[in-house]
C-alpha positions, 0 to 999 in steps of 0.5 A: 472750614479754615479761612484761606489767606492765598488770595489767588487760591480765594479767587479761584473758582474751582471746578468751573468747568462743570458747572452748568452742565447737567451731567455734573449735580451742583450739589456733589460739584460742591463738594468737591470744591469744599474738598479743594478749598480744605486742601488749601486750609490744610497746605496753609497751616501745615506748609509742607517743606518739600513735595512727599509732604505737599503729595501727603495732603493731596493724596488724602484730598484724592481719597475724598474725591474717590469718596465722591465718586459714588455721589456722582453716580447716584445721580446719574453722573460719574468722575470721567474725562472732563471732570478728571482733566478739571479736578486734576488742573484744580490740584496742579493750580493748587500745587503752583499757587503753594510754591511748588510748580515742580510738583508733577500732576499725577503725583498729585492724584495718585490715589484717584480711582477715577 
């Protein structure tokens, strides 16, 4: 995984939210937030112009988390309102960390299945 240089996103602590409950396994809780911290990678080298580029990275992001939707409910879990609210929160503080507050959220997480 790239080094992240935007220090507030290398402070975030993504997914908060769910850790600590038991419906949420850590271990595909981790995952998603390695999805997250790839995404922000991806925006630092690529540094998308305008929104279509910034909704092109979060759309194959999105797509990995439609992935992970089969882990969580292998173990007993499932991407459901809490988790969504915190994963698409996730995405809008990602969005306005890059520079792009106009981004629209569920522009976002369009491809979500979940």
């Amino acid at each position: 995984m790239s080094t992240i240089v935007n220090q507030q996103v290398e402070e975030r602590v993504f997914l908060r939210a769910l850790y600590g409950s038991d419906y949420y396994p850590d271990r595909v809780l981790d995952k998603g937030r390695a999805i997250l911290r790839e995404l922000c990678a991806r925006i630092e080298a690529e540094k998308p112009a305008d929104l279509a580029a910034l909704y092109a990275l979060t759309e194959v992001a999105t797509e990995q988390f439609n992935d992970l939707e089969a882990e969580f409910e292998a173990e007993g879990s499932q991407i459901e309102t809490v988790a969504r609210e915190e994963i698409a929160e996730d995405f809008w503080f990602v969005a306005c960390a890059y520079g792009f507050a106009d981004a629209d959220v569920e522009k976002l997480i369009a491809a979500r299945e979940w």
